[in-house]
C-alpha beads as a LAMMPS data file, in Angstrom:
LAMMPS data file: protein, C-alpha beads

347 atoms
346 bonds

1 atom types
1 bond types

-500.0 500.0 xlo xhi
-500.0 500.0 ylo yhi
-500.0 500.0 zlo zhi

Masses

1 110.0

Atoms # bond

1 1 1 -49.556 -196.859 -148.614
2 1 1 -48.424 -199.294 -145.964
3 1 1 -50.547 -202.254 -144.466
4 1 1 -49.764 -203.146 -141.516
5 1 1 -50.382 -207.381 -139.803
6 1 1 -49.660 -208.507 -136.649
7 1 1 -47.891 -211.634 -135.270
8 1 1 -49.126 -212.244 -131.708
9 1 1 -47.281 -214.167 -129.183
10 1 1 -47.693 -214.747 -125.378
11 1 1 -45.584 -216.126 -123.187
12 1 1 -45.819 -218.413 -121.036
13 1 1 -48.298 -220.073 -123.474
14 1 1 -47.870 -219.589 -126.834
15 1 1 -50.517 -218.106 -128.901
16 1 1 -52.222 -218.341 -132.617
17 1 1 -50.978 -215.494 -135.060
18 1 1 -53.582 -213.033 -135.541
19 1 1 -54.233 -210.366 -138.047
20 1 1 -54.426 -206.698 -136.629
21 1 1 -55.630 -203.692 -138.574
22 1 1 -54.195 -201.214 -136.194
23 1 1 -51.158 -201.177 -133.832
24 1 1 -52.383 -199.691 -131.421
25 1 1 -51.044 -200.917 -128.238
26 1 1 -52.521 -200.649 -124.334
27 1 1 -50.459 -201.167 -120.986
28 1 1 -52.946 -202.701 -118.136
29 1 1 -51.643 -202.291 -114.603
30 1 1 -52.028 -205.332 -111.899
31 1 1 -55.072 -205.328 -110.026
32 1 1 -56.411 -206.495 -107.094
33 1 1 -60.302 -207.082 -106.724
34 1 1 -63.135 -209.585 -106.423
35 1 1 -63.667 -212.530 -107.876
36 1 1 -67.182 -213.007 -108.381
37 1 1 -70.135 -212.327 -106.065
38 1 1 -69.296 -214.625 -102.123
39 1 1 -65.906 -215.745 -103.573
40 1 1 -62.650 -214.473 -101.891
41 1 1 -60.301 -212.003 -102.922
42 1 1 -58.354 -213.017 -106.020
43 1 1 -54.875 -211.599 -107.249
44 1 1 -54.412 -211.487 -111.016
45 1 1 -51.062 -212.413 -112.714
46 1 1 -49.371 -210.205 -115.400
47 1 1 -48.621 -212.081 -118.385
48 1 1 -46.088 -210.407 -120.872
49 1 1 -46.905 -210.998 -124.723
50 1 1 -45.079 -210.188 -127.687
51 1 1 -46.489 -208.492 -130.913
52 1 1 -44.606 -208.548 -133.958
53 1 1 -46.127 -206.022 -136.546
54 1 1 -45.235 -206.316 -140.580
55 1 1 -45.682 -203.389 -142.187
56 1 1 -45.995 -203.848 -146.256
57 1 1 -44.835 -201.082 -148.590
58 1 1 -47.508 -200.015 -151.274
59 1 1 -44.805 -199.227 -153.310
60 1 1 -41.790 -201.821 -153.227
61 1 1 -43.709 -204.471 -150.662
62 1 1 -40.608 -204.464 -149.008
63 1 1 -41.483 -205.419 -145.356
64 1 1 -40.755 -204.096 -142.426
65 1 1 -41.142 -205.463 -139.115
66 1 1 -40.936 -204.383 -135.285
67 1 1 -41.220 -205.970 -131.882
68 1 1 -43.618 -204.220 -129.562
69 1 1 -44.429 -206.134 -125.666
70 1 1 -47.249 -205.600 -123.481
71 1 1 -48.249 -207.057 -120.318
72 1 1 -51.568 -208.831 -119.492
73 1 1 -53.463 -210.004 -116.268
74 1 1 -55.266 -212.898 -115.808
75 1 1 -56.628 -214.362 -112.724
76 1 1 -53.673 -216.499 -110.929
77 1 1 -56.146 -218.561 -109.274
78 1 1 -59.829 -218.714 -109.643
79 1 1 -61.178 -220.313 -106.458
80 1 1 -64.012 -222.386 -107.255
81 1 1 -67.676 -221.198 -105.326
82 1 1 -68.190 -222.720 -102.290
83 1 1 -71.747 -225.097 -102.126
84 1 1 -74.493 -223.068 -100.817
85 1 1 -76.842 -224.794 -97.543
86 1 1 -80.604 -224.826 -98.268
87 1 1 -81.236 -222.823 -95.352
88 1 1 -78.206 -220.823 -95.114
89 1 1 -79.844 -217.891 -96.200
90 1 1 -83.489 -218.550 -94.461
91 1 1 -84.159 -216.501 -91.477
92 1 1 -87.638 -216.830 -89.876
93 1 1 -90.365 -214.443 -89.621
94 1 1 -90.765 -212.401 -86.617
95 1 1 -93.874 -214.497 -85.674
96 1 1 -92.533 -217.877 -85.540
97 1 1 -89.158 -216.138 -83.514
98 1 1 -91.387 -214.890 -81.051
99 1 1 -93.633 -217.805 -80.602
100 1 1 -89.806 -220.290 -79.703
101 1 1 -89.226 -217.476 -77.112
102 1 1 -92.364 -218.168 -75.305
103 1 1 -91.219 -221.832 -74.265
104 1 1 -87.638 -220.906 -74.094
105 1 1 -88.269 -217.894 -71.886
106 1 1 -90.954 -219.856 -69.682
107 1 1 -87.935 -222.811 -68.923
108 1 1 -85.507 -220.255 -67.913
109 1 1 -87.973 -218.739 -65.505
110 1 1 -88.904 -222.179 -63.953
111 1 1 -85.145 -223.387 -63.646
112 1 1 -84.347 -220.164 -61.890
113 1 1 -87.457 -220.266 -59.573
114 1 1 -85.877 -224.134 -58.849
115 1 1 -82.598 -222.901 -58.151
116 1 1 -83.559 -219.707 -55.748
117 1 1 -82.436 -217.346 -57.889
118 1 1 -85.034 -214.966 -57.610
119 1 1 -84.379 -211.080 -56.718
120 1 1 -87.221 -210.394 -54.024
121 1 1 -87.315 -206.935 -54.234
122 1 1 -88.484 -206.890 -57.867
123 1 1 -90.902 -209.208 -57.195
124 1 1 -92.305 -207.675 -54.095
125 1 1 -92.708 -204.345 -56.382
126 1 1 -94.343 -206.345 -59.343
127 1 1 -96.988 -208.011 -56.818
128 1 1 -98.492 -205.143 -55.742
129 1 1 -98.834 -203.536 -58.957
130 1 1 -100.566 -206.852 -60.310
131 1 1 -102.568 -207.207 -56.762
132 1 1 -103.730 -204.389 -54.710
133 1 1 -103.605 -202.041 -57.576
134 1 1 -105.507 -204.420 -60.112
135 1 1 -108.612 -204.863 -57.594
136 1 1 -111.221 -202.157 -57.784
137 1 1 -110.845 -202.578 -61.728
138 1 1 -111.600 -206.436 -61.221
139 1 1 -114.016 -205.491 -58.629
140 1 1 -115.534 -203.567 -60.361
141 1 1 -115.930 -205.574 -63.561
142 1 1 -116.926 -208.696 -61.843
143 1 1 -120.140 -206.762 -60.176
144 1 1 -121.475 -205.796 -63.376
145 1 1 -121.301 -209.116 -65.150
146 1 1 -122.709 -210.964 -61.577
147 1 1 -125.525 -208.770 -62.342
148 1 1 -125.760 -209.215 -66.013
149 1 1 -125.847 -212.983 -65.365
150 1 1 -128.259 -212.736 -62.256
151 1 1 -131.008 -210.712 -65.034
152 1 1 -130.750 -213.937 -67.365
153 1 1 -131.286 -216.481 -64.821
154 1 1 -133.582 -215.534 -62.871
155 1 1 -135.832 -214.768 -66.283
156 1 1 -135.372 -218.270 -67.354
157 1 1 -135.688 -220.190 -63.719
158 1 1 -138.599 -218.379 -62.529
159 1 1 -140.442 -219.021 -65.677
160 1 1 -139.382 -222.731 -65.242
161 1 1 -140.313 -222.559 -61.165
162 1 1 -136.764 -223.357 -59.788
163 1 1 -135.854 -219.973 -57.798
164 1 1 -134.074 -222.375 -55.750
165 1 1 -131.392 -223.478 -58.319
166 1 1 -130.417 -220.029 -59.045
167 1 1 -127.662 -219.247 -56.362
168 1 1 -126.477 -222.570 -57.329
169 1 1 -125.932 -222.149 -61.234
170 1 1 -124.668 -218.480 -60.382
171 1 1 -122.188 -220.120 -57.492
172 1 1 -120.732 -222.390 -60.323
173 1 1 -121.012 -220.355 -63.157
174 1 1 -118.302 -218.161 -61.313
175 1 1 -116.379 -220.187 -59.827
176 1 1 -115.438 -222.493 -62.723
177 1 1 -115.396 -220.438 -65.197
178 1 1 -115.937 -216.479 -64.605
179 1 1 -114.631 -215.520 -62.218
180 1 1 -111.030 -216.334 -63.635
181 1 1 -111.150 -215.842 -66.645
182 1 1 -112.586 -212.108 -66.446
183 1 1 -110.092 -211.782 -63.721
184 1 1 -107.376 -213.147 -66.295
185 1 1 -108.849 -210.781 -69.198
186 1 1 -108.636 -207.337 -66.919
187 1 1 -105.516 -208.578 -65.851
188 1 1 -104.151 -208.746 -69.346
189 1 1 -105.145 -205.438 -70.622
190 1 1 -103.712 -203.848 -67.454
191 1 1 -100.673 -205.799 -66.971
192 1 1 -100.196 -207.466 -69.499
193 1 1 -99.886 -204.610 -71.651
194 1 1 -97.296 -202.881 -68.860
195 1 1 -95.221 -205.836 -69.050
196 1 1 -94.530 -205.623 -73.155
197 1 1 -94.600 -201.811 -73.465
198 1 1 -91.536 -201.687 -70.276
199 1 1 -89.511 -204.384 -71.777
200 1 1 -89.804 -203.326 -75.380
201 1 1 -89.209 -199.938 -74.377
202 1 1 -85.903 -201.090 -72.823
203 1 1 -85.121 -203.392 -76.044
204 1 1 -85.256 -200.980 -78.350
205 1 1 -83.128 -198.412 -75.855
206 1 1 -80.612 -201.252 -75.103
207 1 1 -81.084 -200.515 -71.810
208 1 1 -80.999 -204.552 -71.667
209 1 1 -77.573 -204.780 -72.792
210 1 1 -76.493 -202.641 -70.012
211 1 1 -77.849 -205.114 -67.960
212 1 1 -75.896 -207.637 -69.302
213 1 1 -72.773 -205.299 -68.834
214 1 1 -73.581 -204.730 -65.928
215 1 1 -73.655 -207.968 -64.662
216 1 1 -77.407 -208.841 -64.383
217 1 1 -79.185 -211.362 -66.022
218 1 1 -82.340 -209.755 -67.412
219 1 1 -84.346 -212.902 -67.330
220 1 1 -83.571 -212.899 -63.389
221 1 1 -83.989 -209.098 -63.131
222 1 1 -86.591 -208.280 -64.989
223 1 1 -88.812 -211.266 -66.167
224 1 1 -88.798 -213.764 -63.086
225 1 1 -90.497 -210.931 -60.689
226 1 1 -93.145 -210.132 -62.873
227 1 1 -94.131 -214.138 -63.809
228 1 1 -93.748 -215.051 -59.970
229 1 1 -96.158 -211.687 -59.188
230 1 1 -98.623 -212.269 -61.525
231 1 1 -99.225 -216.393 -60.844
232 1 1 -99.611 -215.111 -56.741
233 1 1 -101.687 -212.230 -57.515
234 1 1 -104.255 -214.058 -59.990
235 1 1 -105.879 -216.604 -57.492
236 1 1 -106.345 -213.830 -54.860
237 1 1 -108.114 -211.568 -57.417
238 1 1 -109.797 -214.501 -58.429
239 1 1 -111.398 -215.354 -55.067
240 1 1 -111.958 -211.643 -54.325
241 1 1 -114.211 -211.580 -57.788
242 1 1 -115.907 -214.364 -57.088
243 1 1 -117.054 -212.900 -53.863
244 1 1 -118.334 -210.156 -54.902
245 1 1 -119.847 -211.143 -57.916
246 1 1 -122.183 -213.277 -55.781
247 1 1 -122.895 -210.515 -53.193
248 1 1 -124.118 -208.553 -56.436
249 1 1 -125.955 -211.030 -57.811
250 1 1 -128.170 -212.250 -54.699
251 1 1 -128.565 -208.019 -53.883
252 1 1 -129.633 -207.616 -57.445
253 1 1 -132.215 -211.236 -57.000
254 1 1 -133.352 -209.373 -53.559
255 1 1 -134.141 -205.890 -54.630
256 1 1 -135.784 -206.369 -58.182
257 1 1 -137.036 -210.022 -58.590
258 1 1 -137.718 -210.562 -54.572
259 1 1 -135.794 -213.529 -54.342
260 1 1 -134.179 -213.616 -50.826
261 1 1 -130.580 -213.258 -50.173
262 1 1 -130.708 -216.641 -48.170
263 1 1 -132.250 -218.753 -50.813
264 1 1 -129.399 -217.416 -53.077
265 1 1 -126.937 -218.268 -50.517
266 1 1 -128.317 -221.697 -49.243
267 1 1 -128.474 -222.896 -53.131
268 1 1 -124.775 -221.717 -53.698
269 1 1 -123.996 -223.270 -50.598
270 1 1 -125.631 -226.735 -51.678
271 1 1 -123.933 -226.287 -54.867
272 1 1 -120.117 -225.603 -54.417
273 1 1 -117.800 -228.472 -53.583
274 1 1 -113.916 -227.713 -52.847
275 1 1 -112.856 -229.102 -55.764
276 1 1 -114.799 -225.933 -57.781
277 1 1 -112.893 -223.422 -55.911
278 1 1 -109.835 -225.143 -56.211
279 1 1 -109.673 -225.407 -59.955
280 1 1 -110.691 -222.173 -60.012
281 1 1 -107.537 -220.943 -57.916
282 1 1 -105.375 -223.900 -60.747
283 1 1 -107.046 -221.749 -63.414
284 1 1 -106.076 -218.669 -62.411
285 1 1 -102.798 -219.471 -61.806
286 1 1 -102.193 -220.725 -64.889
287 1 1 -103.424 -217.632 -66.676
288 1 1 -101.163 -215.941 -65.100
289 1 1 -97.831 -217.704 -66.298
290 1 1 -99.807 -217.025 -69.535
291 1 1 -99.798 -213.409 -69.630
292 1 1 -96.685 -212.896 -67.656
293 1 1 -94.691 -215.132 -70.084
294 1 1 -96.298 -214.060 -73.430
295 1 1 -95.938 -210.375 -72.473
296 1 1 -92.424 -210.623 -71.454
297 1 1 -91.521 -212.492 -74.305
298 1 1 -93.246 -210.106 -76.450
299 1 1 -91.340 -207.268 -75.022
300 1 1 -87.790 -208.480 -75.369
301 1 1 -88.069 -209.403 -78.618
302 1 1 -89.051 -206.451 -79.577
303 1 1 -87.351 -204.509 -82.560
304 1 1 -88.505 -201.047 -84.742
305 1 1 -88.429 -198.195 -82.245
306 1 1 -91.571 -196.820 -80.726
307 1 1 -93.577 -198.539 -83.613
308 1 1 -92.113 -201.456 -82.710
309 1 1 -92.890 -201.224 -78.953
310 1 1 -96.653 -200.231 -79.809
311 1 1 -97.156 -203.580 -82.493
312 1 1 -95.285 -205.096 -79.609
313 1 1 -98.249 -204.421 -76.888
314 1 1 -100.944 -205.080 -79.040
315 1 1 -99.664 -208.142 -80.035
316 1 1 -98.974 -209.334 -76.799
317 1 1 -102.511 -208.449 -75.423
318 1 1 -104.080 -210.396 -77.912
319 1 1 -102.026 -213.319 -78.046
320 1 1 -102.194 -213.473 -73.669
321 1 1 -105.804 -213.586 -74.656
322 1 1 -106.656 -216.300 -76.834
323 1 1 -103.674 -218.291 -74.625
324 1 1 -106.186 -217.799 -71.706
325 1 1 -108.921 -219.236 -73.384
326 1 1 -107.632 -221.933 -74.736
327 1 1 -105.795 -222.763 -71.717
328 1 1 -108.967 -222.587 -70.313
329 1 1 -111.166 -224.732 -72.627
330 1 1 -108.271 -227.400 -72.597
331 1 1 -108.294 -227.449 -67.977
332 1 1 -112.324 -226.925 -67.997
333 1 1 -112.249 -230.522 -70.230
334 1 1 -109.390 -232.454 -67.981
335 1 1 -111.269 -231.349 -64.569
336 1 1 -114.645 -231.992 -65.341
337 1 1 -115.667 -234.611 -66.791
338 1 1 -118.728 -236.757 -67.480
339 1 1 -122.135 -235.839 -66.035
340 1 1 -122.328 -233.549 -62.933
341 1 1 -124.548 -233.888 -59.783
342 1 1 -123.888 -230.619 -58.104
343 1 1 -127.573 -228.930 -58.737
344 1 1 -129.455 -232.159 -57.387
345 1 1 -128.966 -230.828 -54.159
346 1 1 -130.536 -227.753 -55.030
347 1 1 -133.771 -228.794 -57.057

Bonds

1 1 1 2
2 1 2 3
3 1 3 4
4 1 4 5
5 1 5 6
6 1 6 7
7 1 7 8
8 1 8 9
9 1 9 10
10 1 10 11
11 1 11 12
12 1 12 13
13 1 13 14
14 1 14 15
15 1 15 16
16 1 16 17
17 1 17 18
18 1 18 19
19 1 19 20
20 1 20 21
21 1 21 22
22 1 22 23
23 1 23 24
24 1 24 25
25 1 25 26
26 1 26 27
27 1 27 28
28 1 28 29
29 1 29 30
30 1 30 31
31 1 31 32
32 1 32 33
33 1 33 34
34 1 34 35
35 1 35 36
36 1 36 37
37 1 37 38
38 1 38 39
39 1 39 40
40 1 40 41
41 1 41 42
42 1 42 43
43 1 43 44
44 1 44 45
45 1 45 46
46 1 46 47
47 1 47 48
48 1 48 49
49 1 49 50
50 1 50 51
51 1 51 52
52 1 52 53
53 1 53 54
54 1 54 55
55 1 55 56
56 1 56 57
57 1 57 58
58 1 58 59
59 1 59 60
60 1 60 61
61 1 61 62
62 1 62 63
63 1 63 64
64 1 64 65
65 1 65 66
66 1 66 67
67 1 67 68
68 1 68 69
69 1 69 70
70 1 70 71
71 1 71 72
72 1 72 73
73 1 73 74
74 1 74 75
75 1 75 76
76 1 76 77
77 1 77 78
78 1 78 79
79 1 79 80
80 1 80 81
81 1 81 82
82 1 82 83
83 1 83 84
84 1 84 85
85 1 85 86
86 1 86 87
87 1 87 88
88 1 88 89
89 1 89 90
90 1 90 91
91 1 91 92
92 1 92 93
93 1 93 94
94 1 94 95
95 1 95 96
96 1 96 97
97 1 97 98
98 1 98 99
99 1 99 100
100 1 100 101
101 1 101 102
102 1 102 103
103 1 103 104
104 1 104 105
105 1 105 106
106 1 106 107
107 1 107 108
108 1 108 109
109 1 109 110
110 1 110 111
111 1 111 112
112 1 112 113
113 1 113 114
114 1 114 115
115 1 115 116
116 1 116 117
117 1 117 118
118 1 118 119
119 1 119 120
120 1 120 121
121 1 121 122
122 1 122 123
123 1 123 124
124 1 124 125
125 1 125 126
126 1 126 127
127 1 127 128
128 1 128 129
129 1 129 130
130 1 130 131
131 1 131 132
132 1 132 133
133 1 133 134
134 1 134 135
135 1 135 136
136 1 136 137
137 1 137 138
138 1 138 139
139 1 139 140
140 1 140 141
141 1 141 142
142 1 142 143
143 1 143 144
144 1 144 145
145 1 145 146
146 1 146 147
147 1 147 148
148 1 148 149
149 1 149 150
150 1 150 151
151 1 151 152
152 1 152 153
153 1 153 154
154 1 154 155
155 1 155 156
156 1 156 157
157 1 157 158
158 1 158 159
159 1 159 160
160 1 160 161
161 1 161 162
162 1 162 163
163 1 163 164
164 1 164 165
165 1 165 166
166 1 166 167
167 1 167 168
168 1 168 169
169 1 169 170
170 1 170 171
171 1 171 172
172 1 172 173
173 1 173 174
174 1 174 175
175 1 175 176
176 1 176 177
177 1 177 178
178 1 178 179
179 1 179 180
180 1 180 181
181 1 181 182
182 1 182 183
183 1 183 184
184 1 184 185
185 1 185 186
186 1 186 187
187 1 187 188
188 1 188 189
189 1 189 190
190 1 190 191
191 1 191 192
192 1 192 193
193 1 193 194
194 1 194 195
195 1 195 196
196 1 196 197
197 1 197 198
198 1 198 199
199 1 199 200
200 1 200 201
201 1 201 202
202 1 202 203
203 1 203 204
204 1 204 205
205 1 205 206
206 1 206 207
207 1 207 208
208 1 208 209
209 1 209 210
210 1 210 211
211 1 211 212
212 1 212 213
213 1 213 214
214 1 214 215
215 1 215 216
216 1 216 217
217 1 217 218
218 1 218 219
219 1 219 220
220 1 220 221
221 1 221 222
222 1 222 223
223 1 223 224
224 1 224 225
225 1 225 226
226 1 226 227
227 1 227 228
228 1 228 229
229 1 229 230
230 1 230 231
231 1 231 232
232 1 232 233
233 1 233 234
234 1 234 235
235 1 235 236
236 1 236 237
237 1 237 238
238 1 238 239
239 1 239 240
240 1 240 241
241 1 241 242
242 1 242 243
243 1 243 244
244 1 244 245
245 1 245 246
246 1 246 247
247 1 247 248
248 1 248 249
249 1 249 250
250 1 250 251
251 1 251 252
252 1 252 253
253 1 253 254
254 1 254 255
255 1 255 256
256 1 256 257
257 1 257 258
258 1 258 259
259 1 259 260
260 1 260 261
261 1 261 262
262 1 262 263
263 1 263 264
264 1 264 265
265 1 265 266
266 1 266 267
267 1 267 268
268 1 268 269
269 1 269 270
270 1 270 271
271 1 271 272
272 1 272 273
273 1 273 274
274 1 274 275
275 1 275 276
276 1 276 277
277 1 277 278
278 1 278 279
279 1 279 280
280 1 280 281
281 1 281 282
282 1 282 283
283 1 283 284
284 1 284 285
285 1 285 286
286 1 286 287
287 1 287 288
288 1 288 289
289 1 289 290
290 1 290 291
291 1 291 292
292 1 292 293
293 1 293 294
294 1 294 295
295 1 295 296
296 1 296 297
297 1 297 298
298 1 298 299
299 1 299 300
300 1 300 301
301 1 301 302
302 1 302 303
303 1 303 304
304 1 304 305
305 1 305 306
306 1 306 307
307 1 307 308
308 1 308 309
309 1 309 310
310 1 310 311
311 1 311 312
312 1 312 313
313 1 313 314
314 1 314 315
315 1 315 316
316 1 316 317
317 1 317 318
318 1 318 319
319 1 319 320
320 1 320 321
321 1 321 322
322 1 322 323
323 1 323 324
324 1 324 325
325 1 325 326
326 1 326 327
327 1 327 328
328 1 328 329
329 1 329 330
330 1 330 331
331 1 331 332
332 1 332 333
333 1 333 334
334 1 334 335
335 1 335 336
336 1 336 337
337 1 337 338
338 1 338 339
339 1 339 340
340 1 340 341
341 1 341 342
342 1 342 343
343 1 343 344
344 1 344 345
345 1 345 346
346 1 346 347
């Protein structure tokens, strides 16, 4: 019977002698790999050790010993982990990315508009779409809420005995505040919508990096146009409703509640100053940079495929409209302020 110890020594570094039950004996080859999760690639060192192995006769204990190497690895150099940034891992949500775009989209527009860089054919193309083409719908919806309005009013005034001050409540009611923001609203489901559906469509295609390849700026090909159509076409659509939400609502007075067209006419008349249509044509202007911007900037950042262009237009649509009326809450209280005197003239 033989029992068997084992003297262990490493070199460079000498080591303790340890006791080994068994001599068995493994051979590890280099090896090259990663150190750790972010740390660079680390090379590992072979480190040859000597075992010297006793072996103990049962019978004599006369000893016999042998010399047996083997080669380790251990890590040459173990580079220490670099120190983490707080944020260097944060990225933000897809909300908060596309509400920076808005501003930063909206200065690139007005520098180029500054500079002349605009490409005239685009924007002659995106004007009539958001013009001629968006008038019988805003015709059309301005009529029926003249009319709406004209049923309330005239209820209330001719209970009260002021036919006269209708024309002038309807002239202002619509020209400070209807008449562009309805406008505004029809605009933004119509093109509004267009806007974010085309330019997410050609996000998620990459037809805008073959812009880019090709040379063209997509802020000057594609976005400038349609904000520069849509802030020309909104005052005229504007005026347009205005008109004929009036011309409804003193047909509607004539025909069912016998108030005559003139008295409609010569109260609006009384009413109206410059400065209401004016504001109105400020107004509508500015809801148009609203949608144009918000819809564009919704389009080119978006990202998912044809979900993506879908969330995209939805989003868009809504956001355009609760831009428009704040927008329009925040110029209503900077142009008119205090008390008004424009229905004295038509008591």
């Amino acid at each position: 019977m033989m029992q068997t110890c084992c003297i262990h020594q490493s070199l460079p570094f000498p080591q303790r002698i340890l006791p080994r039950l068994d001599a068995s004996i493994g051979f590890k080859p280099p090896k090259l790999g990663f150190i750790g999760k972010n740390q660079p690639l680390g090379i590992l060192n072979l480190i040859r050790q000597r075992r010297l192995y006793v072996n103990l006769n049962a019978n004599d204990a006369h000893p016999s010993m042998s010399i047996l190497e083997e080669e380790t690895s251990s890590e040459n150099s173990a580079p220490t982990p670099e120190a983490e940034l707080p944020f260097s891992e944060w990225s933000p949500s897809k909300s908060i990315w596309r509400g920076l775009s808005v501003p930063i989209i909206a200065g690139q527009v007005l520098l180029r508009i500054l500079k002349g860089k605009i490409h005239w054919r685009n924007t002659l193309q995106q004007l009539e779409r958001t013009g001629p083409k968006s008038l019988g719908v805003c015709l059309l919806t301005s009529t029926f809420v003249g009319m709406a309005f004209t049923i309330q009013f005239v209820r209330e005034f001719t209970r009260l005995g002021v036919n006269r001050s209708i024309g002038g409540v309807l002239a202002l009611a619509f020209s400070r505040e209807l008449s562009p923001v309805i406008t505004s609203i029809v605009v933004a489901g119509r093109m509004g919508s267009a806007f974010a559906a085309e330019l997410g469509t050609m996000q998620v295609s990459e037809q805008t990096d073959t812009l880019r390849v090709l040379g063209a700026d997509p802020i000057d090909y594609l976005i400038t146009p349609r904000v520069i159509a849509s802030c020309l076409a909104l005052p005229f659509l504007t005026l347009m409703c205005f008109t004929v939400g009036m011309a409804s609502s003193a047909l509607l007075s004539d025909a069912v509640y016998g108030i005559s067209i003139n008295i409609i006419m010569d109260s609006a008349h009384r009413a109206l100053r410059p400065w209401d249509i004016v504001s109105a044509m400020i107004k509508s202007q500015v809801f148009g940079a609203i949608i144009s911007v918000i819809s564009c900037s919704w389009g080119v950042t978006t990202t998912g495929g044809a979900k993506g262009v879908g969330e995209s237009t939805t989003s868009a649509v809504v956001m355009s409209l609760v831009g428009i009326f704040i927008a329009d809450f925040v110029l209503s209280s900077f142009f008119f302020q205090g008390a008004g005197d424009s229905l004295k003239n038509c008591v």
